[in-house]
Every structure is written in C-alpha cells, then in structure tokens.
C-alpha positions in Angstrom: 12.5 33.3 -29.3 9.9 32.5 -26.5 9.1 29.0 -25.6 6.1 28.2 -25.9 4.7 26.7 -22.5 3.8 23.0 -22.4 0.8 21.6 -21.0 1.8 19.2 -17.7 0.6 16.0 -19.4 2.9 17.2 -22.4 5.8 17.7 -19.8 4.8 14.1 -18.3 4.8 12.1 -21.4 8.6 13.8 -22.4 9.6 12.5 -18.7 8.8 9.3 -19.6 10.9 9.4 -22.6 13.3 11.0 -21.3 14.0 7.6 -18.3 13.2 5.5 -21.7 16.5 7.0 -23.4 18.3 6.0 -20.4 17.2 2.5 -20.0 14.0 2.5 -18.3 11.7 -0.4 -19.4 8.4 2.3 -19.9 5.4 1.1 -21.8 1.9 3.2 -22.2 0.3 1.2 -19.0 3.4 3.2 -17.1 2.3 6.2 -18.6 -1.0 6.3 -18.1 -0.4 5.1 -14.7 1.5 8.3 -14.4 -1.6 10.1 -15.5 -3.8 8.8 -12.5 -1.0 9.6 -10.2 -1.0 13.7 -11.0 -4.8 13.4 -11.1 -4.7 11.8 -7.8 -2.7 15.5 -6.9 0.4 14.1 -6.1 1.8 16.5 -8.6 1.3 19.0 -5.8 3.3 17.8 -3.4 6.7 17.8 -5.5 8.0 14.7 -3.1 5.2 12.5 -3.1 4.9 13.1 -6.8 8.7 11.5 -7.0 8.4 8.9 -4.8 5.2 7.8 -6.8 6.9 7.6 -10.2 10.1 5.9 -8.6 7.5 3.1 -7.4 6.1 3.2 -10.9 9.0 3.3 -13.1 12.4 1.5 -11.5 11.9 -2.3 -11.9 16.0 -2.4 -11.2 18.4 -1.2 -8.3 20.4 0.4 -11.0 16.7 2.5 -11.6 16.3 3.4 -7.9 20.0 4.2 -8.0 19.4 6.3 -10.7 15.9 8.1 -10.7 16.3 10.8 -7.6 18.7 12.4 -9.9 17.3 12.4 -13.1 13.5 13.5 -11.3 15.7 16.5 -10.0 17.1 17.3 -13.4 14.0 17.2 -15.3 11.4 19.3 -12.7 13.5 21.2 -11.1 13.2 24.0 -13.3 9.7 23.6 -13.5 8.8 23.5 -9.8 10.9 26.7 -9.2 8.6 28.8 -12.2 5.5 27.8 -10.1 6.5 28.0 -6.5 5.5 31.8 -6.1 2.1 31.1 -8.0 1.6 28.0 -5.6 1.9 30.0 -2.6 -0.7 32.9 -4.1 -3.3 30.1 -4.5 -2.4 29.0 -0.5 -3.1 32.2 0.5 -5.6 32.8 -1.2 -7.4 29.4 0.1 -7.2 30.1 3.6 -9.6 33.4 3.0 -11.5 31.7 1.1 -14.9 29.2 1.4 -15.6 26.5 0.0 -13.4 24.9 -2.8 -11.5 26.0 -5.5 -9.7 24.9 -9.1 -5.9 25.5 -9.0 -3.9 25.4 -12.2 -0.9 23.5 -11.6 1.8 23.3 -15.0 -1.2 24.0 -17.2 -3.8 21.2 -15.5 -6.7 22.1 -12.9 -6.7 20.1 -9.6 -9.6 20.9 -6.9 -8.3 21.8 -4.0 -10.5 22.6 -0.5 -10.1 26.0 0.7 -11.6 26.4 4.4 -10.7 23.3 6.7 -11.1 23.7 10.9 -8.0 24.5 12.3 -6.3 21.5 12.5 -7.6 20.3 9.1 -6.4 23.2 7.5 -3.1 23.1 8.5 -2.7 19.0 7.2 -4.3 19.4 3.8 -3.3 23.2 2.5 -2.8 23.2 -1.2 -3.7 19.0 -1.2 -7.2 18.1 -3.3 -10.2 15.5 -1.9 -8.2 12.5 -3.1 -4.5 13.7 -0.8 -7.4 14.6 1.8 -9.1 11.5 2.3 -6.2 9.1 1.8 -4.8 10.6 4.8 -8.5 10.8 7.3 -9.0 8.0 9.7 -11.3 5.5 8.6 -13.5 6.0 11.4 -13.7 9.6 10.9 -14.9 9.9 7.3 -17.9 11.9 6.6 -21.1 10.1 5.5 -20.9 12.7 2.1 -17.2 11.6 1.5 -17.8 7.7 2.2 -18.4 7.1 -1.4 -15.3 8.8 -2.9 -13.4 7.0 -0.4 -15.0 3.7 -1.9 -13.8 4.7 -5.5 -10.5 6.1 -4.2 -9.6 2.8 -2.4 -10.3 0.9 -5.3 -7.8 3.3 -7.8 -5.3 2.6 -5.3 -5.6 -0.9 -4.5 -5.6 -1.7 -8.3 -2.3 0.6 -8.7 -1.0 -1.8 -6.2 -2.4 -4.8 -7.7 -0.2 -4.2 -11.0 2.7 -3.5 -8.7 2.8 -6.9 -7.2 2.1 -8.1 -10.9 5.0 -6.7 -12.4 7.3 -7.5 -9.7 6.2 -10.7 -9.6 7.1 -10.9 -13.9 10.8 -9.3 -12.9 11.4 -11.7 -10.2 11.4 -14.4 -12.7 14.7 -13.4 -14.3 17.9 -14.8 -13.0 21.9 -14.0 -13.0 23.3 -14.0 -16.8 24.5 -17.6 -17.6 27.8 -17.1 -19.3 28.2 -20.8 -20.8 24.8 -20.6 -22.4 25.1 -16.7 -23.5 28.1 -17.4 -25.4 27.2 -20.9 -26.7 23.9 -19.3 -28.1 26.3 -16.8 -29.9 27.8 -19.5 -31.8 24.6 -19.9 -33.9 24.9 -16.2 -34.7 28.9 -15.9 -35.7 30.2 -15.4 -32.5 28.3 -12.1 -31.7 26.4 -12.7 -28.4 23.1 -10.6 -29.0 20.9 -12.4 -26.3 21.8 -13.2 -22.8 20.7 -16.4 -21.1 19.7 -16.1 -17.6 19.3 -19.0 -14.9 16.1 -18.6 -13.6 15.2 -17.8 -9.9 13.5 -20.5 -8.5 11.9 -17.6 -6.2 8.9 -19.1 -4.6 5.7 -17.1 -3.9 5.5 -15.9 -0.2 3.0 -17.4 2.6 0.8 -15.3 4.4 -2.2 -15.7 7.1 -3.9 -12.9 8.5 -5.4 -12.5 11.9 -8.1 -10.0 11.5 -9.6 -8.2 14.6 -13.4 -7.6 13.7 -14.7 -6.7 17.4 -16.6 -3.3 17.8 -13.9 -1.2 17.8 -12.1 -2.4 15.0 -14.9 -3.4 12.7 -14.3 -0.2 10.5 -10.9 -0.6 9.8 -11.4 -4.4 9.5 -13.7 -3.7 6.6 -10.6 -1.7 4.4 -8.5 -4.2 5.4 -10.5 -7.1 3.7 -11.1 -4.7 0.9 -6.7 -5.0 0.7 -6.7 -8.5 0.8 -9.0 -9.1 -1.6 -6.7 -8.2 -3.9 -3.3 -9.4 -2.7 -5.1 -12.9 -2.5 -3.9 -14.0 -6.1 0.0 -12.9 -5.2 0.4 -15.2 -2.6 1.2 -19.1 -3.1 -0.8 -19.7 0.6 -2.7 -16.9 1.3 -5.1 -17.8 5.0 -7.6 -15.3 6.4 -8.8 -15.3 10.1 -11.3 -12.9 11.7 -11.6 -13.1 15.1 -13.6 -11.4 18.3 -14.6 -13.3 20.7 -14.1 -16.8 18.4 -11.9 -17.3 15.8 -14.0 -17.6 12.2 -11.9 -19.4 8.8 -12.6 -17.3 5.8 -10.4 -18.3 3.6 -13.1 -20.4 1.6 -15.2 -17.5 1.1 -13.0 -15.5 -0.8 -12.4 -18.1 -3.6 -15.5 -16.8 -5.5 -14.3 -14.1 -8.3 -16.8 -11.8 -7.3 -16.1 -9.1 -4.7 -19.7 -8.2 -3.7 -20.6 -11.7 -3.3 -17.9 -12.5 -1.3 -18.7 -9.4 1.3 -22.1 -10.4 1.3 -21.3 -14.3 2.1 -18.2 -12.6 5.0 -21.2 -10.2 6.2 -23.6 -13.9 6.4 -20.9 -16.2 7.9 -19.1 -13.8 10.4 -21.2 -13.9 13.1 -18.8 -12.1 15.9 -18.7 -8.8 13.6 -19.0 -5.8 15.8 -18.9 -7.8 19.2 -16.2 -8.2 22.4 -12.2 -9.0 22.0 -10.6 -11.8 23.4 -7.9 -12.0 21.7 -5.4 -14.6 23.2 -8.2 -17.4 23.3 -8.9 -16.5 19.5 -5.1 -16.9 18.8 -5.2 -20.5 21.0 -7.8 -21.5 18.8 -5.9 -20.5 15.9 -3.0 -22.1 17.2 -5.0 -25.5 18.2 -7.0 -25.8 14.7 -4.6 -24.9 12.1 -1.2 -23.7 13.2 0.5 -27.1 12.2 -1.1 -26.3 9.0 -0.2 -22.9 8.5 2.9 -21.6 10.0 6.3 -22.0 8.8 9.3 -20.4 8.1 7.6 -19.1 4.9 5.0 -17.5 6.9 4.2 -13.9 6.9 1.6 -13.5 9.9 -0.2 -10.4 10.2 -2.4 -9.2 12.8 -5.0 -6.1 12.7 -6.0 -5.4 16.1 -6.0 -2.1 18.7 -4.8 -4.7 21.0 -7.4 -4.2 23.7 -8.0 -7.7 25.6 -10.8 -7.9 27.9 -9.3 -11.8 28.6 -6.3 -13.4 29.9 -3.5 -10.7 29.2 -1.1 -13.9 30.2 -2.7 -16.1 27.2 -2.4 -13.8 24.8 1.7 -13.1 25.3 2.3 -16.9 25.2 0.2 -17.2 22.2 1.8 -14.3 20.3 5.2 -15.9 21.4 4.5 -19.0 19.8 3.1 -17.6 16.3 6.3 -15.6 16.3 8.4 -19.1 16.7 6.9 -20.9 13.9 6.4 -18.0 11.6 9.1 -16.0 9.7 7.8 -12.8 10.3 5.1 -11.2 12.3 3.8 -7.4 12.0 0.9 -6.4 13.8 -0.9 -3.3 12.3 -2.8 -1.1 15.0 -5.3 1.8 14.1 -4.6 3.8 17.7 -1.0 4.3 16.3 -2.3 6.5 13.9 -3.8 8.8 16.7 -1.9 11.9 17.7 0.4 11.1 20.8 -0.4 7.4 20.6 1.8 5.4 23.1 1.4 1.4 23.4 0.5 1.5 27.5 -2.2 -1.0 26.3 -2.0 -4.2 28.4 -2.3 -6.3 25.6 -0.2 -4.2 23.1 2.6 -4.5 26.0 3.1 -8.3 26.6 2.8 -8.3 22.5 5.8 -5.8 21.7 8.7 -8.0 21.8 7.7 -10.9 19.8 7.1 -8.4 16.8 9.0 -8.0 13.9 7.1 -4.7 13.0 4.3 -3.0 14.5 2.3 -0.6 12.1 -0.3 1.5 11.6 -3.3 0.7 9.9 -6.0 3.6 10.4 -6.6 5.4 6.3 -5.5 4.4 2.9 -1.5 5.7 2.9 -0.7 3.6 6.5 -2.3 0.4 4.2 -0.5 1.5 1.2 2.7 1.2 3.1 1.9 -2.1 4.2 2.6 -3.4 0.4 6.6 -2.6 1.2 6.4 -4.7 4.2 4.9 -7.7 2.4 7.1 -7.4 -0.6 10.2 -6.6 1.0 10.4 -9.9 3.5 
C-alpha cells in the first residue's frame, strides 16, 4: 500500500518526537521555534536547516554528540525524493522575473527569481528572509529596510531565548553521590532523584566600544539593536559609543522601552555620524572608567572599520592596555565582510595582535555568530 505523503510541518513535529524518544528535553516553545526556522527558509538549505535545530534542540554535549546522526537518519530520505524537483524550480528561476512560490515537503516558501549576476549566484533557490540576512547593512534597499526591521527582531528574540535557556542549564551541577543516595533512604533505598551541587557559574562582564562616526553609523545602529537585548544576560553589561569623544550610554538603556531608549541614544549622542579618533576615545575610556570596568571577567568588544584619522601610535598602546586588564577582546569590523578584504588599515594593523578575535560585523548572520563568541568565553 502507498504512503500517504506527509505535510513538512507533519514531518517536523514527528522529528521532534522522534530526539524526545531519545532523551532530548523538547517542549512546544522548541517546536514552534522549529516552525519559524523553516519559515525563515532554512529548510532549503538542508545544512543550515541542521545546524539551526542542533542550536535549538541540544542543551547537552551528549545532544551535540548525538544529533548530526540522528538529523541524517530522519531527512535523509526525504531530501533525496526532492533534490531533482529542487533543481527544476532553480532552473526554472533563473528564466524567470520576478518572484515565485516553491513547494518544499508540502509547504510554499517565496523565493526571488531574477537577481544581477552576482546576486543571483549568492541567493538561488534562498527566499527574502536567507536574502537579507546575508546583504550588507549599508546596502539594503529603501523597499527591503522594513522586512529587515521585522527580520532582525525574529532573530534577535530566537537568540534572546537561547541565552535564556542556557543560562537555566548552566545552573545544574555534577551529581552529588552522598546526597543522591541519602535522599534514597526516604524512599527504600531506590534512588529516583539525583542531587546535583550547583555551579556557582557567575554571569559574564561585558563593555562595548561602539564606533558611531560616519562610516560606521549604519552598522552601529544593528548593533545597538543586538545589545539591547543581551543587556539582561549579562551581570555588568557597559556600553560606549564613540567618534571623536567617547559618550556613556549605559544609563540610557535602563528604561524597558526600546523606542524610547533610541530616541533618548539619538538626543544624547551628539558625535553620531561625525570623524574617528579612535585611540583618544579609547584614552578617555581608559582615564574615566577603566579602573571601573575591566577585569579578568571582562569581555570587551569593539565595532569599528578601524580607520584613525589621529595618533595611529595612541591607539596601539591603548588597545594594548584594554587587552591586559580584560579577559578577552574581539573587535568586529564591517570591511571584513567585503569581498577581498585585507586589514592594510593603519589602525586595524597596530590593533591585530592584541586581539583575541577579530570578526565581521556587516548583516544579520556575521552578528548572529557573534552570540557563540560571547557564550563560549
């Protein structure tokens, strides 16, 4: 007898139980979760679409260990059916104007048909979403500005309750073996619960340095929109901009509503969109508050294209002493994302080997991979 074909969200929700049955800790926030992830299109890229759900679902090393495996088991099959009617629709898409609705494992993504050359080439058989999480910020169409709005905020929330649950899982502790089994005395002997000692796991420090002269001040403004919402994961979190002065904003983003507190940044910010200097800014920095907030708990990072117009010589020593009393020090650069970047940059130069990581920061996936950095140190 024929099976009957299943719908992908049908196929979806028996993945799910299917890493339940083998220990995965799945409840319907995952799941739906899941959902946003194949509407995002993911689900057309078979290896972005695993590497999403292995973000989503392991909260163990024994689930990371585990998942590759099991992803290759369950979709295999199904990957294979459609691969031939994939590459119809690409074909098909580069002939055609416009946009069109492809039907992926019984669910319709849009996809964009005609790109320029280059275009074409980066985002065949991807919809709007893969699209615009992958343009420069400073190359987004006035028409696709708003989606990008909306789209930033899906993902920074998906990140948000990433850091959440991590956060939850961090809190349990090695099995206490003295406590498990004297627990199991009240029950007969059987030892049905397991005590744990907690991990006294303190929340991480971090202070960014954020670069808000004229050629940064697009990317500066997705990058606020980021911390925005890492602010409440963070026991110390500090927030500089900088230009041509050095501006504390950390006070302005204690208010709970995000609108207000870019209207009071946009008020208060009065070097937005003006020259770089930044080794002075970083002396400042240094003079007024590094006492205060650098440590060895300290995460510092820097957003910045690294183009001094001061003291090139300021600016290394100054780098080189936030890298002595910090822990760790990435500095996330726009230009990297450019085709056949190379940092020749005077500034970028003198900065290189004081840095534990140096980063792109130019669309929404190169600050989506900044949330490994920050969780991992």
């Amino acid at each position: 007898m024929k099976e009957v074909s299943k719908t992908f969200k049908e196929r979806l929700i028996d993945f799910t139980q299917y890493c339940r049955e083998r220990q995965f800790v799945l409840g319907p926030q995952e799941t739906k979760d899941a959902f946003i992830i194949a509407e995002l299109g993911y689900v057309l890229n078979r290896k972005q679409f695993q590497y999403s759900l292995k973000a989503l679902f392991c909260k163990r090393k024994e689930h990371f260990d585990r998942f590759d495996e099991m992803f290759d088991r369950f979709w295999s099959r199904f990957y294979e059916e459609k691969l031939e009617q994939r590459k119809k629709k690409i074909a098909q898409l580069k002939k055609e104007p416009d946009t069109a609705t492809v039907i992926f494992l019984g669910t319709k993504f849009q996809v964009p048909k005609k790109q320029n050359a280059i275009e074409a080439k980066q985002t065949i058989g991807a919809n709007e979403s893969i699209r615009l999480r992958m343009t420069d910020f400073s190359k987004v169409a006035a028409v696709d500005k708003e989606r990008l709005e909306e789209l930033a905020e899906e993902l920074f929330h998906q990140m948000s309750m990433r850091f959440k649950r991590r956060m939850e899982n961090s809190n349990n502790g090695i099995i206490d073996i003295r406590r498990t089994i004297r627990h199991g005395l009240d029950k007969g002997g059987l030892m049905l619960d397991l005590a744990h000692r907690k991990k006294r796991k303190e929340k991480r420090k971090v202070v960014f340095l954020l670069d808000v002269s004229g050629s940064m001040d697009t990317y500066s403004y997705y990058l606020l929109r980021y911390v925005m919402v890492l602010k409440k994961y963070f026991k110390s979190l500090e927030f500089f901009t900088f230009s041509t002065q050095l501006t504390h904003v950390t006070p302005l983003l204690r208010q709970n509503n995000e609108q207000e507190i870019l209207r009071q940044i946009g008020k208060n910010v009065h070097t937005w969109s003006s020259g770089t200097k930044i080794g002075a800014s970083f002396n400042e920095f240094l003079d007024k508050y590094g006492n205060k907030f650098l440590s060895q708990k300290h995460i510092v990072v820097v957003l910045s294209d690294g183009l001094e117009t001061g003291n090139v010589a300021l600016l290394k020593e100054a780098v080189r002493t936030i890298k002595r009393k910090c822990k760790t020090l990435i500095w996330l650069n726009p230009l990297k994302g450019m085709q056949g970047y190379q940092p020749i940059q005077k500034g970028i130069v003198n900065v290189m080997p004081h840095l534990d990581s140096f980063e792109s920061a130019h669309n929404l996936d190169s600050l989506m991979k900044l949330e490994k950095l920050l969780i991992d140190v």
